[in-house]
Rosetta silent file (secondary structure, phi, psi, omega in degrees, C-alpha in Angstrom):
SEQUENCE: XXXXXXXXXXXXXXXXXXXXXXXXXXXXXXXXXXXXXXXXXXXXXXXXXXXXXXXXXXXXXXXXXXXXXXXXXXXXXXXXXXXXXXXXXXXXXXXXXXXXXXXXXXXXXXXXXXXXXXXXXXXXXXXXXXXXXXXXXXXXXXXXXXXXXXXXXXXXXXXXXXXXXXXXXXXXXXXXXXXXXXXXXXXXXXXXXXXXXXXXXXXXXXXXXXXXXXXXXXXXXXXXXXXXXXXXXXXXXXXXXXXXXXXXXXXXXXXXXXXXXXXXXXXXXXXXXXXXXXXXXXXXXXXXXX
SCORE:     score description
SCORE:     0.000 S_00000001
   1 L     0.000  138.001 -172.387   93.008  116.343   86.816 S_00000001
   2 L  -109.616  164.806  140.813   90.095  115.869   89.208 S_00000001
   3 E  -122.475   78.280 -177.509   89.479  115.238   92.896 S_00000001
   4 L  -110.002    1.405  160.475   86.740  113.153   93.255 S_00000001
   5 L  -154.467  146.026 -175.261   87.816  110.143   95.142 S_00000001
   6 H   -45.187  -37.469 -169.127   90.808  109.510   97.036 S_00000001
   7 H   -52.745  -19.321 -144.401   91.309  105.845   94.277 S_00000001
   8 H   -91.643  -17.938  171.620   91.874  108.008   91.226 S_00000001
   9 L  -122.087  174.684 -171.061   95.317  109.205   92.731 S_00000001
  10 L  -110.167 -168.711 -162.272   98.489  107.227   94.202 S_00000001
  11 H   -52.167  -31.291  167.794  100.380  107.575   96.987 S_00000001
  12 H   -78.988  -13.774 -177.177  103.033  110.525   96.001 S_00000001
  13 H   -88.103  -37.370  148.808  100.093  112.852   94.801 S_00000001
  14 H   -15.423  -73.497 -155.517   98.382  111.894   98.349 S_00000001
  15 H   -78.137  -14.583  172.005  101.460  112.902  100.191 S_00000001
  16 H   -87.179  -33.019  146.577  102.309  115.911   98.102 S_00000001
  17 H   -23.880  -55.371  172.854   98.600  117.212   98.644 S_00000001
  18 H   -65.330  -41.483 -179.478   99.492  117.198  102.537 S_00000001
  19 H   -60.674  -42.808  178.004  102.883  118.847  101.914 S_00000001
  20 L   -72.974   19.649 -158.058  101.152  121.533  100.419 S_00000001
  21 L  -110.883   18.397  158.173   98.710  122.391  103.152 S_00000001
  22 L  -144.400   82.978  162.735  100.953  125.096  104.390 S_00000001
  23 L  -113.551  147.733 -164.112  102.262  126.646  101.165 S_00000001
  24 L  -119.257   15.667 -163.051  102.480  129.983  100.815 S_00000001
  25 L   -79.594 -167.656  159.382  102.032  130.166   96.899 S_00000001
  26 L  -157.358   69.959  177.526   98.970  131.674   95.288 S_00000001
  27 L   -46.071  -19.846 -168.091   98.264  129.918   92.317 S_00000001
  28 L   -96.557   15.873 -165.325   94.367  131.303   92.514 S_00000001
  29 L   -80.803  136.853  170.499   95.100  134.812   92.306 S_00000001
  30 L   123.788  -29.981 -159.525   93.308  136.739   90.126 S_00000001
  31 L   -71.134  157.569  153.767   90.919  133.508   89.975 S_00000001
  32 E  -124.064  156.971  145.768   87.458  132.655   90.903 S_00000001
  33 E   -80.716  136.495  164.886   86.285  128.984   92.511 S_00000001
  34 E   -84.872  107.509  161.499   82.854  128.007   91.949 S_00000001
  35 L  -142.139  122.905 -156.844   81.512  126.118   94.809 S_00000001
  36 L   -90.266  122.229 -176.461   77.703  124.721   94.256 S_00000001
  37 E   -88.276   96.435  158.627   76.016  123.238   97.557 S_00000001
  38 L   -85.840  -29.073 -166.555   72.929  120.552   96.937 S_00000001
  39 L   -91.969  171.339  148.200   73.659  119.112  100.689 S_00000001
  40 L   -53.892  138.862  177.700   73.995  121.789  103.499 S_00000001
  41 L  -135.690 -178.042  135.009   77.461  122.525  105.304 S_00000001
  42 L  -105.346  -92.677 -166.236   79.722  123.740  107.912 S_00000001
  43 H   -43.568  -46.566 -159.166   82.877  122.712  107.841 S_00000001
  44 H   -66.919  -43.718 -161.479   83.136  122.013  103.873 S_00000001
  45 H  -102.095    4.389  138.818   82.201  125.658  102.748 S_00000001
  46 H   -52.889  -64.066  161.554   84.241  127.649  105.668 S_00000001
  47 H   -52.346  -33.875 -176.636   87.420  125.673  104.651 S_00000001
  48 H   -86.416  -36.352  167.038   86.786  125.636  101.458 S_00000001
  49 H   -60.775  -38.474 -173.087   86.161  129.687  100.859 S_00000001
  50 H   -82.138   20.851  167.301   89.116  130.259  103.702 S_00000001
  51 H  -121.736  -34.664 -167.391   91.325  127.838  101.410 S_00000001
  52 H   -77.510  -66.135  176.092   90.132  129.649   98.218 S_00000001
  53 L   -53.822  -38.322  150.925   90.852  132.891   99.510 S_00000001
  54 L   -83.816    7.954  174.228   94.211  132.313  100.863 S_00000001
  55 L  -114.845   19.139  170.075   95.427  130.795   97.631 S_00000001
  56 L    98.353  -14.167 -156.219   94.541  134.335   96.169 S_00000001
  57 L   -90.127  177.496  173.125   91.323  132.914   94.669 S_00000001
  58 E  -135.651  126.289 -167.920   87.698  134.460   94.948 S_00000001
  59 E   -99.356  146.892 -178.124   84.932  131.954   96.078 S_00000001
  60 E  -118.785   80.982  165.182   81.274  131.551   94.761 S_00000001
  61 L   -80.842  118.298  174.687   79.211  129.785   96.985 S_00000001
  62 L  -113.212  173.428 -174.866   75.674  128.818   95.420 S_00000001
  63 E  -113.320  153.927 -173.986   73.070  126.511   96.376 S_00000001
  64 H   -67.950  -28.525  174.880   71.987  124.008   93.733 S_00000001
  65 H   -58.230  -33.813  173.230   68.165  125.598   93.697 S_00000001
  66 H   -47.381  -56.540 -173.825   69.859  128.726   92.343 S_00000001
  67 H   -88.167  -26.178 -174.406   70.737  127.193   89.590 S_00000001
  68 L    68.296   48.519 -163.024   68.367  124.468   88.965 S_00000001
  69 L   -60.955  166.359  174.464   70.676  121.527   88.377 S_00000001
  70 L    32.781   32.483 -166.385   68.896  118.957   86.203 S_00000001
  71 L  -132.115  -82.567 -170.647   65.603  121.345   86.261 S_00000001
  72 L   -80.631  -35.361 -165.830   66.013  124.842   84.760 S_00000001
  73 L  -143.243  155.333  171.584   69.466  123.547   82.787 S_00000001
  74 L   -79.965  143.129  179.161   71.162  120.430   82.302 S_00000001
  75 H   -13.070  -58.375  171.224   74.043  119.169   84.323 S_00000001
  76 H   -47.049  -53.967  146.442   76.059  119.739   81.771 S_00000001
  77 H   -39.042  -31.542 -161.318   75.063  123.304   80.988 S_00000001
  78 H  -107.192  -20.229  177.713   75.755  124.695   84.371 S_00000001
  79 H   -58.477  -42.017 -164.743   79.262  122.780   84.576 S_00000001
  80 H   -69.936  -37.480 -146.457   80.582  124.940   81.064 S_00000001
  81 H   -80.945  -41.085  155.816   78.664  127.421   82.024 S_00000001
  82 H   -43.739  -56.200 -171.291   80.638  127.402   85.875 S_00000001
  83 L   -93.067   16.945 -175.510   83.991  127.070   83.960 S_00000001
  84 L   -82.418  -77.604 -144.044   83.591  129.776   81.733 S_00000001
  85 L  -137.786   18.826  155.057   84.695  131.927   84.853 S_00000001
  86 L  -128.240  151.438  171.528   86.185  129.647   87.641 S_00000001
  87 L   -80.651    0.298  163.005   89.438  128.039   87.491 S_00000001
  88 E  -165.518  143.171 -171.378   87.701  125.107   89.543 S_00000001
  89 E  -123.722  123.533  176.714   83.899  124.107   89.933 S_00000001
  90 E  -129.433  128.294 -172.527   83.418  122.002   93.434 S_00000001
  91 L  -139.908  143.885  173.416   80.344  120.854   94.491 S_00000001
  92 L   -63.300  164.168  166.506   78.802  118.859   97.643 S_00000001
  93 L  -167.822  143.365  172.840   76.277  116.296   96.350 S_00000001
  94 L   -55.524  -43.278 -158.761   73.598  113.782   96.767 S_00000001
  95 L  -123.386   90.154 -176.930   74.770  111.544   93.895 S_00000001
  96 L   -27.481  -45.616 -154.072   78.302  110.964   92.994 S_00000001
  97 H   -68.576   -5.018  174.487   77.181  110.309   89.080 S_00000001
  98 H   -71.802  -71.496  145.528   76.711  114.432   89.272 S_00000001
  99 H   -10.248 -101.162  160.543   80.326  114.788   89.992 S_00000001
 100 H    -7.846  -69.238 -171.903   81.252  112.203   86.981 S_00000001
 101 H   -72.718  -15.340  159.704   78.903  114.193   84.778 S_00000001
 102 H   -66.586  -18.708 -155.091   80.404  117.500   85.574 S_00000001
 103 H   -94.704  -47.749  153.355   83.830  116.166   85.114 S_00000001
 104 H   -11.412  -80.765  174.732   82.742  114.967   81.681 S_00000001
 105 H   -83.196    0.621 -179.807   82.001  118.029   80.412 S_00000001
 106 L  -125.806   71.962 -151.337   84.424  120.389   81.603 S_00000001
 107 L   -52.725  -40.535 -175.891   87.588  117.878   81.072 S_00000001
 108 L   -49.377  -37.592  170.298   89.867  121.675   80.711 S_00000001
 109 L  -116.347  141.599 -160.658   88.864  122.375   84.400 S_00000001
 110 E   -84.812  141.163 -172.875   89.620  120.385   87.862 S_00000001
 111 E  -126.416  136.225  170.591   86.024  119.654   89.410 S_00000001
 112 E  -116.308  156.596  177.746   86.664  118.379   93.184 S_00000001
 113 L  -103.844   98.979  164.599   84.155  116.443   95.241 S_00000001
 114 L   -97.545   35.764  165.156   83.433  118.278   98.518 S_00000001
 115 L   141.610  125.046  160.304   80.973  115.093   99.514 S_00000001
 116 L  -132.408 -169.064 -176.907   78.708  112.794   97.489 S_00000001
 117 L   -80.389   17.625  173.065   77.193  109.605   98.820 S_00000001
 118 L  -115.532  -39.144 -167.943   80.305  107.554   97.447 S_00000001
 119 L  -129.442  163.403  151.534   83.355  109.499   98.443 S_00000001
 120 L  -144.120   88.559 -161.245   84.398  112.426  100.787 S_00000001
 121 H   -87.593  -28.812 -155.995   88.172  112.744   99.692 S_00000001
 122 H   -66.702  -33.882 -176.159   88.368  116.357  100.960 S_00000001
 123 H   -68.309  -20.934  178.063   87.756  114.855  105.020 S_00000001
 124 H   -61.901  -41.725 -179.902   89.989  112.002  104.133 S_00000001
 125 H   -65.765  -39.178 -155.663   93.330  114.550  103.370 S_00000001
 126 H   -65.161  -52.581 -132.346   92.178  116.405  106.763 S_00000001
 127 H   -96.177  -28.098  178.689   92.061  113.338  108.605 S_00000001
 128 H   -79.377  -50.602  163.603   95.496  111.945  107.071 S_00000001
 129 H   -21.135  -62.787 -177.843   97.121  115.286  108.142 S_00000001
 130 H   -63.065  -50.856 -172.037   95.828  115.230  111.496 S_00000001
 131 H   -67.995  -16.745  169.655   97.441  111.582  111.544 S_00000001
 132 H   -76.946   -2.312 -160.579  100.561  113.009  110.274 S_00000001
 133 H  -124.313  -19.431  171.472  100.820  115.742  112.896 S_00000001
 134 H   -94.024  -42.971 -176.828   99.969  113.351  115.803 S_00000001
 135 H  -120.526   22.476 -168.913  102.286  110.763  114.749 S_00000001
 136 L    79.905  -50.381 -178.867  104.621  111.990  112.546 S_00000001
 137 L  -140.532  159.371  154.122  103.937  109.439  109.767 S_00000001
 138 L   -93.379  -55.641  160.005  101.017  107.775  108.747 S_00000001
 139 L   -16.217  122.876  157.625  103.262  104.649  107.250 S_00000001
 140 L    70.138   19.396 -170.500  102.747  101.643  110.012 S_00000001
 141 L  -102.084  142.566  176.242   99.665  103.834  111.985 S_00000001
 142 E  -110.534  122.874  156.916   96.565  100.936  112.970 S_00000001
 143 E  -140.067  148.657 -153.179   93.141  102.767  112.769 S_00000001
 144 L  -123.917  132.550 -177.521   90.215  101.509  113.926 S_00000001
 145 L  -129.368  131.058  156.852   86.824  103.077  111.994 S_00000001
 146 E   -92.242   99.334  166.301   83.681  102.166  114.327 S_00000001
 147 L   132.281 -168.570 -173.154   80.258  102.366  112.507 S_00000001
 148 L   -43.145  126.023 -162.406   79.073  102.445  109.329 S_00000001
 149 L   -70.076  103.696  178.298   81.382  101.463  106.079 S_00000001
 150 L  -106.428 -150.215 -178.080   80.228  104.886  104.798 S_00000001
 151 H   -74.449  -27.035 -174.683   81.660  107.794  101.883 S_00000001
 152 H   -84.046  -95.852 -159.407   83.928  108.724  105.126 S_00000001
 153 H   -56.154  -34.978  171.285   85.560  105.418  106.051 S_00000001
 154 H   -34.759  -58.534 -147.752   85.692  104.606  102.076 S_00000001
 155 H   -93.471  -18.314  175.970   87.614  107.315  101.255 S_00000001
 156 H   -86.453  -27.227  137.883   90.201  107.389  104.653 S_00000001
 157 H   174.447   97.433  151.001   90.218  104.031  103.797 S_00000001
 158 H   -61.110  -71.421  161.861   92.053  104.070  100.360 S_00000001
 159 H    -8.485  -83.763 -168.485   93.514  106.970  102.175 S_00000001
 160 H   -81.160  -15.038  137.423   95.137  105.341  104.733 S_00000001
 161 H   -64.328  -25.406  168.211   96.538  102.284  102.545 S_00000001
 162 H   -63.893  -25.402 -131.710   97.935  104.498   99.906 S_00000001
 163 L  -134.844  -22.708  158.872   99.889  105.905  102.492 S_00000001
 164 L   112.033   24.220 -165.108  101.220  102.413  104.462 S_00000001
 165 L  -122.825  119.377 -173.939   98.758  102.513  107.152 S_00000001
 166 E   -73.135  129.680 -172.514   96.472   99.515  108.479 S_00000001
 167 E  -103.407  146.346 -178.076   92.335  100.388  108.318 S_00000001
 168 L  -141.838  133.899  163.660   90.351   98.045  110.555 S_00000001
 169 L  -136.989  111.801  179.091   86.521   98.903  110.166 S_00000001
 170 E  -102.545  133.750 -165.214   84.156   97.139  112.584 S_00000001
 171 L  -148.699  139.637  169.815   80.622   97.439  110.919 S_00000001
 172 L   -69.531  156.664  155.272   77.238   95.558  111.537 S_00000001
 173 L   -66.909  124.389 -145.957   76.080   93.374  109.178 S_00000001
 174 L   107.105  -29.470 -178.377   74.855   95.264  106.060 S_00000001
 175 L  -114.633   18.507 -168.792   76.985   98.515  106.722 S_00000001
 176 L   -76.458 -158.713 -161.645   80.438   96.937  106.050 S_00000001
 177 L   -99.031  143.178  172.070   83.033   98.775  103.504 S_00000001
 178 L   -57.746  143.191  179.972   82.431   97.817   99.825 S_00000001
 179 H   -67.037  -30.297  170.451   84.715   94.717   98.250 S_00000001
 180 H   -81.756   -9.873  138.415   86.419   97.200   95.913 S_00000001
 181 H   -33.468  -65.113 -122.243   87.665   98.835   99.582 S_00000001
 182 H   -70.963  -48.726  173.759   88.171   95.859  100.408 S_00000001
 183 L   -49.621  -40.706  170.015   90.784   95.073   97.988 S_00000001
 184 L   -47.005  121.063  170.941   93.239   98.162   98.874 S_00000001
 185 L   -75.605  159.434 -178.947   95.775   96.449  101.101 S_00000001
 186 L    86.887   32.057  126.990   95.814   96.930  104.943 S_00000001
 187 E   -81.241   74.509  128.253   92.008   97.277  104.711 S_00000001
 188 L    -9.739  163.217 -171.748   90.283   94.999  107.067 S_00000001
 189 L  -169.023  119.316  161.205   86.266   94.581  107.299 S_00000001
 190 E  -134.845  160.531  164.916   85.590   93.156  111.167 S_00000001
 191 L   -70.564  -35.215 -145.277   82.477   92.665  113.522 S_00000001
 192 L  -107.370  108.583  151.208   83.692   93.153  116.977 S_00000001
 193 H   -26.755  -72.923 -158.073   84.483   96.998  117.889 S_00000001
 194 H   -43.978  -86.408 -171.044   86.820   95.478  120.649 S_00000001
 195 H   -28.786  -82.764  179.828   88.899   93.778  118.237 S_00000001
 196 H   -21.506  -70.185  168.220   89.346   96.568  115.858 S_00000001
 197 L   -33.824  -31.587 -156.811   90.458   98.717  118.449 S_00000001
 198 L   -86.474  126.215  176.199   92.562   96.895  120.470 S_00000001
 199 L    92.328   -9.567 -152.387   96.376   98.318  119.825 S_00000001
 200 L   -71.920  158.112  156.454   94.797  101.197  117.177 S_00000001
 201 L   -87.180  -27.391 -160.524   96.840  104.678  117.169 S_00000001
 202 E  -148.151  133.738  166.329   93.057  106.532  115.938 S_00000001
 203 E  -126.647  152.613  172.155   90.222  105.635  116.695 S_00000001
 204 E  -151.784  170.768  176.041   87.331  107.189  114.788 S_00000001
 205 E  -167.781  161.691 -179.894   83.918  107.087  114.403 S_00000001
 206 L  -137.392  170.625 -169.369   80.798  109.106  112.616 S_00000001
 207 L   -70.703  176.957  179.502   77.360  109.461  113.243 S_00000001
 208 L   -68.027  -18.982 -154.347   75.026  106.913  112.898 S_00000001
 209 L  -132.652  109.617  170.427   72.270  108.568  110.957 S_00000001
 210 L   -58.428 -178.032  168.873   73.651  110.747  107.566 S_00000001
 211 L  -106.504  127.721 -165.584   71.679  113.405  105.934 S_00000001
 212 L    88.300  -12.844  130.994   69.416  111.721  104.002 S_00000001
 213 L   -37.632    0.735 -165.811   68.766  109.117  106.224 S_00000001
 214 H   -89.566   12.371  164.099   66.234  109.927  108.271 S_00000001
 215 H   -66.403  -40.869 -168.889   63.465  107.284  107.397 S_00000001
 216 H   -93.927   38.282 -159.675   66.017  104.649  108.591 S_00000001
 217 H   -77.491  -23.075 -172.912   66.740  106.755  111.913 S_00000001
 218 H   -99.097  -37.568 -172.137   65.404  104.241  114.440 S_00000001
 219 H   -87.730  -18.884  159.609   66.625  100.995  112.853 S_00000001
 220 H   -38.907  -45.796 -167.170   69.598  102.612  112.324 S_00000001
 221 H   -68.799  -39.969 -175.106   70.025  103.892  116.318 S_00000001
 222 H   -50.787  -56.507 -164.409   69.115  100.151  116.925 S_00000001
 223 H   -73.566  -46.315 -173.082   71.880   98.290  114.990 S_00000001
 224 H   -68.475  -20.119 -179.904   74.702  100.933  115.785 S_00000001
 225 L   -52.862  -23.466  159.948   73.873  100.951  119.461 S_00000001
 226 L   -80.513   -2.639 -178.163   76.314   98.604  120.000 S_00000001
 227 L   -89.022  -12.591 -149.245   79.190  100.666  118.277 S_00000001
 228 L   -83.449  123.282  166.276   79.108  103.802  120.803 S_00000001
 229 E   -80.600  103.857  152.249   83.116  105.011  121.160 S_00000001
 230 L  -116.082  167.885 -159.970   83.323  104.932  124.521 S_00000001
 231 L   -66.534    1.346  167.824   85.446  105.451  127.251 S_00000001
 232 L   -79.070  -53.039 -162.804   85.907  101.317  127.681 S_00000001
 233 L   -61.418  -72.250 -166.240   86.269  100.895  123.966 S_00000001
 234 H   -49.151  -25.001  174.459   89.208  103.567  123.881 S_00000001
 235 H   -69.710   -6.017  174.692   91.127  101.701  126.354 S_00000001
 236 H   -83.499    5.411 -173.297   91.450   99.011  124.610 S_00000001
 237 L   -91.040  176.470  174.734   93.408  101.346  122.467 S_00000001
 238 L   -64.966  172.833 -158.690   96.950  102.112  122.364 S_00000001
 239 L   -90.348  -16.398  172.796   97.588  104.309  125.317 S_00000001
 240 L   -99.754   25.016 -171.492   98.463  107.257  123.383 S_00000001
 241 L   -84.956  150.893 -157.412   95.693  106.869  120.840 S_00000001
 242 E  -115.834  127.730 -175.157   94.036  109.994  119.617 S_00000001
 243 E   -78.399  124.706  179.911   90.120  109.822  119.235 S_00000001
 244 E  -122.030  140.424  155.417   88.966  111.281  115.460 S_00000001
 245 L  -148.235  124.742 -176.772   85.607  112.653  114.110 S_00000001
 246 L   -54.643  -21.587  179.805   84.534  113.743  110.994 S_00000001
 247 L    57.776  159.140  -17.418   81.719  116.107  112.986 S_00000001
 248 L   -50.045  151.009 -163.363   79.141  117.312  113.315 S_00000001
 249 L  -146.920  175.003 -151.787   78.875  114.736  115.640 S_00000001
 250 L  -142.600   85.760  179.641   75.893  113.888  118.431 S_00000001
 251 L   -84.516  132.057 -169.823   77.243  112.565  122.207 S_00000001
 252 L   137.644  -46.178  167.096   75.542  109.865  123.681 S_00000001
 253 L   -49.451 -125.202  157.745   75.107  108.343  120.315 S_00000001
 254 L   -25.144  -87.325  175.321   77.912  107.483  118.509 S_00000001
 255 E  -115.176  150.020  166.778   80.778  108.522  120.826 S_00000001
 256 L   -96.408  170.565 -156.945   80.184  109.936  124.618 S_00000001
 257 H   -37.299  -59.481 -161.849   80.677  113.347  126.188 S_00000001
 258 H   -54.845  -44.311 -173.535   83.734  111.860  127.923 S_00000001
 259 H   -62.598  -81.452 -136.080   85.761  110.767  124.334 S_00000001
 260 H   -70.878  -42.341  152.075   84.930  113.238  122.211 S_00000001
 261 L   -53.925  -22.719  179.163   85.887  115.639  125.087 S_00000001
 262 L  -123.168 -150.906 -168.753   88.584  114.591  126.317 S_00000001
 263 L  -112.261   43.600  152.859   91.796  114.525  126.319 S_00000001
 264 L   -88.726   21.821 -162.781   92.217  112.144  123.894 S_00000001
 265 L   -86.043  175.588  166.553   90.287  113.987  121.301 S_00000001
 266 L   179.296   35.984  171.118   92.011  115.481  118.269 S_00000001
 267 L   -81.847  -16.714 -172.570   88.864  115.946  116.834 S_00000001
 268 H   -81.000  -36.815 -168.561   89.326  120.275  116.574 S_00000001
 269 H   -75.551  -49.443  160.557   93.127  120.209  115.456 S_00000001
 270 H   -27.552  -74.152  176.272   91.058  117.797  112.745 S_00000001
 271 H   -66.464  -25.565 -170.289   88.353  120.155  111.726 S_00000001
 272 H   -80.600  -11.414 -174.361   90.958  123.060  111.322 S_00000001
 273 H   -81.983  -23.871 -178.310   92.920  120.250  109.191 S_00000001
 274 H   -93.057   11.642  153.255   90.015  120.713  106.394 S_00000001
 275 H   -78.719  -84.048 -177.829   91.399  124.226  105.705 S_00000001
 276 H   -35.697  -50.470 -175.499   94.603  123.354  105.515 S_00000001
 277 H   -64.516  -32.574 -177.527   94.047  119.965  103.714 S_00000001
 278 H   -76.763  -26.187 -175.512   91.770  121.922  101.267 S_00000001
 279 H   -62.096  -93.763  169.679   94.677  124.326  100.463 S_00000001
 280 H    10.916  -77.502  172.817   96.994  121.416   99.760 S_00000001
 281 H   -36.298  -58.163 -166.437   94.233  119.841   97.342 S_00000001
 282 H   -87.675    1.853  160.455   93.601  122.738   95.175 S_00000001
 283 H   -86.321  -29.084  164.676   96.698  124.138   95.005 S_00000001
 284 H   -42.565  -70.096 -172.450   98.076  120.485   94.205 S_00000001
 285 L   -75.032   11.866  149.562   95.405  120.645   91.051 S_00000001
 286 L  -114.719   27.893  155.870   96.529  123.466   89.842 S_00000001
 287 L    86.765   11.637 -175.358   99.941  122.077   89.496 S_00000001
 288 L  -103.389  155.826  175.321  101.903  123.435   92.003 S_00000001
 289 L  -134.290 -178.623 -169.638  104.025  121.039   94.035 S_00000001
 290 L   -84.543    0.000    0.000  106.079  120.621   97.040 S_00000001
């Protein structure tokens, strides 16, 4: 069993992941996690060693140069080679099809996706947490995703339909959510920020310009400029709706000082949700339940 997009599981493995984000077992002890970095981090490898480590496990962070994926050894090589002495190999990535090929070869070990350019499942459980902890349930919560259909609204939402919850994503033309998204019910694809918004419990939004993006940084700034969560936009929200970000996040852009700040934010009670949410995951794939 893998985690490498939110699609591959349904709605009770979803919600027993979240149950498990305060468990007190320690299925890793004794264990080590592998987890190999091509992209850069924060959040992902601080949650993810402080999730490793509190399930008993011992974490290996390397950087992909270390190793030489698809250079010094083949893909393939450094996955067997990984599960020869962790009980899970998780790696950030440029290219989902990396993922896929690790997962191939080491079927005997759970390989998680801590980002590629298709999915980000681990920010999706954080972000369904945080909606469970603001509102009790997720079941019958309206969230409004501003900006770009990216790996981060993809994967919250699948998320947030497995789970009974309507996704509204207002997108330019060109950046919308994929048609197999599309399909998930309770998934919406709109134009208008205003619309989307209007009545949402969460509002969220990410930056405009990814890593790896920065040739298209100006027509990017251009098109999205009309997308900035601001304090007009949230009012069109429900009056008790709580403002989300995946972070790192860049005000003035995307959302202003005033949002992201204030005290409709729930973006920090978030980021500390990708500890928790990471326990949940990997203790989940190693079979323990709630």
């Amino acid at each position: 069993m893998n985690l490498l997009t939110i699609a591959e599981h349904d709605a009770a493995a979803i919600g027993q992941m979240l149950d498990l984000a305060e468990t007190a077992e320690k299925p890793l002890s004794g264990k080590g996690v592998a987890l190999l970095f091509e992209k850069p981090s924060a959040r992902t490898r601080h949650s993810m060693e402080m999730a490793v480590a509190s399930l008993g496990g011992h974490p290996i962070s390397v950087r992909a140069d270390e190793v030489g994926v698809g250079s010094r050894e083949s893909p393939e090589d450094i996955a067997r080679t990984l599960a020869c002495y962790h009980s899970i190999v998780a790696a950030r990535v440029k290219n989902h099809a990396l993922l896929e090929t690790f997962a191939d070869a080491i079927t005997g070990t759970p390989v998680v996706n801590m980002l590629s350019d298709r999915a980000h499942p681990l920010q999706a459980l954080a972000d369904l947490l945080t909606m469970k902890q603001v509102r009790e349930s997720v079941a019958g919560a309206k969230i409004a995703y501003v900006g770009d259909g990216n790996n981060v609204a993809r994967s919250l939402a699948v998320g947030a339909s497995l789970l009974g919850a309507e996704f509204r994503c207002a997108s330019p033309e060109g950046y919308e959510l994929s048609a197999d998204i599309l399909a998930f019910p309770g998934v919406k694809q709109l134009r208008d920020p205003a619309v989307a918004v209007r009545d949402a419990d969460f509002v969220y939004t990410d930056v405009w310009v990814s890593m790896g993006q920065d040739s298209e940084t100006e027509a990017r700034k251009a098109v999205f400029r009309p997308y900035q969560v601001d304090e007009a936009l949230m009012a069109k929200a429900a009056r008790n709706a709580a403002f989300l970000h995946c972070l790192p996040a860049i005000r003035g852009e995307e959302v202003t000082a005033g949002v992201i700040d204030g005290p409709q934010s729930a973006v920090w009670k978030q980021a500390e949700n990708r500890y928790h949410a990471a326990r949940g995951a990997l203790a989940w794939l190693l079979g323990v339940r709630p």
